[in-house]
C-alpha positions in Angstrom: -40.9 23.3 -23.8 -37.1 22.9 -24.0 -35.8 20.3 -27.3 -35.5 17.0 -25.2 -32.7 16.1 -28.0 -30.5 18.5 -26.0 -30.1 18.1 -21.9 -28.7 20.4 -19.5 -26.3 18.2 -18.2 -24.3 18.7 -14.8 -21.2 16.6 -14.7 -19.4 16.4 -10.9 -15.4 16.1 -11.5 -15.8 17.7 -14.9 -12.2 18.7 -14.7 -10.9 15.8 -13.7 -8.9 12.8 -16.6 -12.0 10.7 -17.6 -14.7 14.0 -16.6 -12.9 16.6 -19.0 -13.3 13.8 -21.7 -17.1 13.2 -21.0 -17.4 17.0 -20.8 -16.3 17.0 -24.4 -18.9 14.2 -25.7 -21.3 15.5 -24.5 -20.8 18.9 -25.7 -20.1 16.8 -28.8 -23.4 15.8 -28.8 -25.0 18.9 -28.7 -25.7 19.4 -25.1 -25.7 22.0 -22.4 -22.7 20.7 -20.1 -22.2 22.7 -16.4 -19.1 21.6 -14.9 -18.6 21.1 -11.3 -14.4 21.0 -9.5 -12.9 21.8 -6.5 -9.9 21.4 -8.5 -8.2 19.5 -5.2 -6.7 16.3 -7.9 -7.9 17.9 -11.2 -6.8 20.4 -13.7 -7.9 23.6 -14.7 -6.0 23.0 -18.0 -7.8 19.9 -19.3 -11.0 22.3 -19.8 -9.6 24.9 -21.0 -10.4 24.1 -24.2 -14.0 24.3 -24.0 -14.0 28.2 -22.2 -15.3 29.8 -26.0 -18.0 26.9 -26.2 -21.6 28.5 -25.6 -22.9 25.7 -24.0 -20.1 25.0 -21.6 -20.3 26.3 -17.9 -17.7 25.8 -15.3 -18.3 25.7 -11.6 -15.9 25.6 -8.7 -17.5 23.8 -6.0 -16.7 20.7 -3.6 -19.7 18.8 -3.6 -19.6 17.7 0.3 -21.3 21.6 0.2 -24.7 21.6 -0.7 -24.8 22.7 -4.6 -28.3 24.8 -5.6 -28.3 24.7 -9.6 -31.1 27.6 -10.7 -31.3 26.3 -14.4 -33.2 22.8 -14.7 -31.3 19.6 -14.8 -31.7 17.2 -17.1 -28.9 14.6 -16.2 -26.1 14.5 -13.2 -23.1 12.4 -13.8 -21.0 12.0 -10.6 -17.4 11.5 -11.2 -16.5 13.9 -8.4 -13.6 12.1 -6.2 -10.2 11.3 -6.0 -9.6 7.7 -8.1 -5.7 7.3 -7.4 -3.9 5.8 -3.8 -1.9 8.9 -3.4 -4.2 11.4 -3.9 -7.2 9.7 -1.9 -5.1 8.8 0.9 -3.6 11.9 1.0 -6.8 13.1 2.9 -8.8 9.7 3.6 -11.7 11.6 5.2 -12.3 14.1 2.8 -12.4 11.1 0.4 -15.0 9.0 2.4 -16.8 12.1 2.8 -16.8 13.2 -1.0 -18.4 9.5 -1.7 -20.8 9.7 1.1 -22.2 13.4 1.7 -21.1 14.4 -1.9 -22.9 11.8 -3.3 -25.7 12.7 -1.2 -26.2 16.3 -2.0 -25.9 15.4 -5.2 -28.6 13.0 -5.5 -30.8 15.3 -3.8 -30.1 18.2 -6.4 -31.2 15.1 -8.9 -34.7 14.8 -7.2 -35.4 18.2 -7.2 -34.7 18.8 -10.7 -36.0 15.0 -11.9 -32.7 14.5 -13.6 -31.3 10.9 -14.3 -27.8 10.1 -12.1 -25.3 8.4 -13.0 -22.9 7.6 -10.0 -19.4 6.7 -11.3 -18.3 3.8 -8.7 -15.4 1.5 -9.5 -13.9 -2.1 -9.4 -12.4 -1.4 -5.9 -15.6 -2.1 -4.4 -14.6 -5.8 -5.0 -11.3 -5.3 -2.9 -8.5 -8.0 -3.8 -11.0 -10.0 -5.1 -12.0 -13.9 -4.4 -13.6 -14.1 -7.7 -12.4 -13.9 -11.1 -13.3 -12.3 -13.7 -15.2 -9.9 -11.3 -18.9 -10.3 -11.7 -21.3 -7.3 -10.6 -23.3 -9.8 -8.3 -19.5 -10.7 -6.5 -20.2 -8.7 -3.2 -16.8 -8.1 -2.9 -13.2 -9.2 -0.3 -12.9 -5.3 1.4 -10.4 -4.8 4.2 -12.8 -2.1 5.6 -10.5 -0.6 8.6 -7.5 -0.3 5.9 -5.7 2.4 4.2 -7.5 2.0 0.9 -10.8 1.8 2.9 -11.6 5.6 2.7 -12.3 5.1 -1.2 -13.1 1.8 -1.5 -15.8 1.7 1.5 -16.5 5.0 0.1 -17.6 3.4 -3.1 -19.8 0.7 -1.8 -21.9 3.5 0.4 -22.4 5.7 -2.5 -23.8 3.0 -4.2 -26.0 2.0 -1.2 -27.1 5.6 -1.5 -27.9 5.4 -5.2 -29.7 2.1 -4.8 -32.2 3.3 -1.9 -32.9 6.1 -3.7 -34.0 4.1 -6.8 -36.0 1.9 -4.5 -37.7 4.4 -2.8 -38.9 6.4 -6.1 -36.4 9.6 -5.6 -34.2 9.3 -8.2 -33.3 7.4 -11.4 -30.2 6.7 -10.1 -27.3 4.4 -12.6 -24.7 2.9 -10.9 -21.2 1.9 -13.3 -18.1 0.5 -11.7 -14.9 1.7 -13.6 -12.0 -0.3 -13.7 -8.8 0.9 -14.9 -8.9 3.9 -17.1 -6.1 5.3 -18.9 -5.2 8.0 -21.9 -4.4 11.4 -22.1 -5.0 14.1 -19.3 -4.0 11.4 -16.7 -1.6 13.2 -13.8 1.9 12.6 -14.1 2.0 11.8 -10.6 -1.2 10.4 -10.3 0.3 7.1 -8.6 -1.0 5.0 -11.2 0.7 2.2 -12.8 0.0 3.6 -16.4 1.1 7.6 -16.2 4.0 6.1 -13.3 5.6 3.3 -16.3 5.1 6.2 -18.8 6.3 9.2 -17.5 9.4 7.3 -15.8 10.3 6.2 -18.8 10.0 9.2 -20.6 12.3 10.8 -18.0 14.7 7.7 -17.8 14.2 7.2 -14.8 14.1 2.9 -13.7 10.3 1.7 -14.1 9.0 1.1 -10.6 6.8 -2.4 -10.0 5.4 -3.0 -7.1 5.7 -6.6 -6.1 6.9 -9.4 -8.7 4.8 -7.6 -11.0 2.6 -11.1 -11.5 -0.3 -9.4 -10.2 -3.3 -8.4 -13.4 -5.3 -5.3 -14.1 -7.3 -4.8 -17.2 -6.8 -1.5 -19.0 -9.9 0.4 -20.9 -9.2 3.8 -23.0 -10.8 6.4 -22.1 -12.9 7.0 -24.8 -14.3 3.4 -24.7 -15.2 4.5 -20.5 -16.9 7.6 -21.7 -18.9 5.8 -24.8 -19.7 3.3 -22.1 -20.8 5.9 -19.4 -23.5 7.6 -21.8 -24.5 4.5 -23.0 -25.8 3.7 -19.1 -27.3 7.1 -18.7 -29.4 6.8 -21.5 -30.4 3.1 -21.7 -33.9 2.8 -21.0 -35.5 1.2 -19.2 -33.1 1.6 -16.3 -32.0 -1.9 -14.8 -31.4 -0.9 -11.6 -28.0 -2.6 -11.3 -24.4 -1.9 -11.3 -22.9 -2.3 -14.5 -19.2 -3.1 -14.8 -17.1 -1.0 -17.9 -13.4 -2.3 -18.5 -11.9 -4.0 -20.7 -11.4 -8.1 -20.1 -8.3 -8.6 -21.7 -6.0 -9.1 -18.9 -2.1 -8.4 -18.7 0.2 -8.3 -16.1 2.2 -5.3 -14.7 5.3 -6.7 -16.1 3.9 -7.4 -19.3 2.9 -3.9 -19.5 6.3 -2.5 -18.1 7.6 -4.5 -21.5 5.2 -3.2 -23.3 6.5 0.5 -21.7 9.9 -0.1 -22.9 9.7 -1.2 -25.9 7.2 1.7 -27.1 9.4 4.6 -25.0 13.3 5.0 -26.6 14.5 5.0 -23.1 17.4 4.5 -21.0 15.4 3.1 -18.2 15.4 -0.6 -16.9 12.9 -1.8 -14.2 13.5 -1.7 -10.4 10.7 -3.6 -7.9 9.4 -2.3 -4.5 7.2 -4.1 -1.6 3.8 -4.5 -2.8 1.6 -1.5 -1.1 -1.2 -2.7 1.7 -4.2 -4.8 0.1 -3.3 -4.0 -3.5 -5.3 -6.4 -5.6 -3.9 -9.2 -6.9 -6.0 -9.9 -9.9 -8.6 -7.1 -11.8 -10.5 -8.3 -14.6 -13.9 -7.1 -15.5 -17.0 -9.6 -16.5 -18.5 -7.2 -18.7 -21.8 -9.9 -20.3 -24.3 -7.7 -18.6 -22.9 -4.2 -20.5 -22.3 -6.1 -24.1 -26.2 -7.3 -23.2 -27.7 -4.4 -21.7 -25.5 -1.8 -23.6 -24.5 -3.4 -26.6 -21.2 -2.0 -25.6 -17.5 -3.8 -25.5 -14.1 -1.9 -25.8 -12.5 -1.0 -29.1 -9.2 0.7 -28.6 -6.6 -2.7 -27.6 -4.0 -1.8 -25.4 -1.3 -0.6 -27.8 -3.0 1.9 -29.8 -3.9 3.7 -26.6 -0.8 3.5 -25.2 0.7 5.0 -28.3 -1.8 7.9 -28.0 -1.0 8.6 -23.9 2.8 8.2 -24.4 2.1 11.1 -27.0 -0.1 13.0 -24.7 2.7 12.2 -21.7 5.5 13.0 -24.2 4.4 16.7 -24.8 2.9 17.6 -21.6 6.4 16.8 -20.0 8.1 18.6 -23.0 6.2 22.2 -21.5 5.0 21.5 -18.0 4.2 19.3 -15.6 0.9 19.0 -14.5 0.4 19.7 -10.9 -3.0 19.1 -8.6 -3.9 22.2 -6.7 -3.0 22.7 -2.9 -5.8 20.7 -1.6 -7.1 23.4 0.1 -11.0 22.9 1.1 -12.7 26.6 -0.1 -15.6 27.9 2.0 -19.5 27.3 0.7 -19.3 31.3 -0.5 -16.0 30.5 -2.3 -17.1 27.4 -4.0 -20.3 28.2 -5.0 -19.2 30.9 -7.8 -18.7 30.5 -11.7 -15.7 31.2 -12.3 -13.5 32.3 -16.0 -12.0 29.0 -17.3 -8.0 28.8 -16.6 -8.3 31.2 -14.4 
């Protein structure tokens, strides 16, 4: 009998900003982690690290193939999509289809092995939302025909997915909803309002808001996510709802962009642009039923993680820029092989 203390854990998206840093804590904690990219938004570099770990395993795969695993499973985490506008728009199907048929094949490699899921999700299933703070049982105000539609819709079908498999007995399926993430390993040109006020002022280049720059988001640190993340894979007995992770305090994008500039020696000054399609207006996370089902709440506050990613962005920029591959979609022979980390 294998020591239940240490899982074999598959983790979809492993390569990817928040997957490399779950990768790492769960290795941390003494696990078996397999790793699972197709490398079309993520970085070969941010798991680089772990290539002389023994327990670490890295697969190139796109999981809208179906994946056969030969070692038992104990635990999948799904994290396995693009989670930024430009890079999920980029292709909109491949997105939808990475939530719905990726999320499927996954779940079924969960039944057959009996493994726990954990289906990363996100605060876009409440669209520009009617409610605030967003609370999980808010179904949501989703412009379903629009250009964010491919992820957000995406989203809400996974979870449907999850859900009637948890109903029906197949699998012990955990559904979070993310809202935004941010740290180190984030792309440079990820499109999101953290890396974009970072990196342009790093480069001295004007900060870009969208809008008036009146509209909120609430920003968690990464670490907090993944503490948050195994918390919900392990807590038992498994509640069978969605559980929102972010953190509450809210700011707005200009308060941030200050924030920005006054942490960055910079030459740069701000410049505004029309706000994109359906962007939210308001994001802020009602997190009671994690604090009460997870004993979990953020720690890091906004400016000591932004200290650490402007850092991070600060000497990534100094030797390369980071770069998503090509896109291109590999066939089922090509993904399904291990393959030498930073190769």
């Amino acid at each position: 009998m294998r020591d239940r203390t240490r899982k074999n854990i598959l983790v979809a998206g492993g390569a990817g900003f928040v997957g490399s840093h779950l990768c790492d804590a769960l290795l941390a904690g003494g696990n078996r982690v397999i790793c699972v990219d197709s490398f079309l938004t993520s970085s070969p570099s941010n798991v680089l690290p772990l290539q002389e770990h023994a327990d670490f395993a890295l697969i190139e795969h796109d999981i809208c193939d179906e994946l056969d695993i030969a070692e038992p499973l104990d635990q999948i985490y799904n994290l396995a999509c693009p989670a930024s506008p430009p890079f999920y728009q980029a292709d909109p199907i491949h997105t939808m289809m990475t939530s719905v048929a990726g999320t499927g094949n996954l779940l079924k490699l969960a039944a057959h092995h009996r493994a726990s899921f954990l289906q990363a999700s996100t605060s876009e299933v409440y669209g520009d939302p009617e409610m605030h703070p967003q609370r999980e049982d808010y179904w949501g105000h989703v412009n379903c025909i629009g250009p964010r539609a491919c992820y957000d819709e995406g989203k809400r079908a996974a979870e449907a997915l999850c859900f009637d498999s948890l109903r029906s007995g197949q699998v012990d399926a955990r559904v979070v909803r993310i809202f935004n993430t941010y740290g180190p390993r984030m792309q440079p040109n990820d499109g999101r309002i953290v890396s974009n006020l970072i990196v342009q002022a790093l480069r001295n280049e004007p900060l870009t808001i969208y809008g008036d720059g009146a509209q909120t988001r609430s920003f968690c640190y990464v670490s907090d996510l993944v503490d948050g993340l195994i918390r919900l894979m392990n807590v038992q007995p498994n509640a069978g709802v969605p559980v929102n992770l972010g953190n509450p305090s809210e700011f707005t994008i200009a308060e941030l962009a200050d924030m920005v500039l006054a942490m960055v020696p910079t030459r740069s000054t701000i410049v505004h642009r029309p706000l994109p399609e359906d962007d939210p207006q308001r994001r802020r996370p009602d997190i009671s039923r994690a604090n009460e089902l997870l004993r979990w709440e953020p720690k890091v506050p906004l400016a000591e993680g932004l200290a650490h990613t402007i850092t991070w962005f600060s000497h990534t920029l100094a030797e390369q820029p980071i770069t998503p591959h090509a896109g291109r979609r590999h066939t089922p022979a090509e993904d399904a092989t291990e393959l030498p980390l930073g190769a």
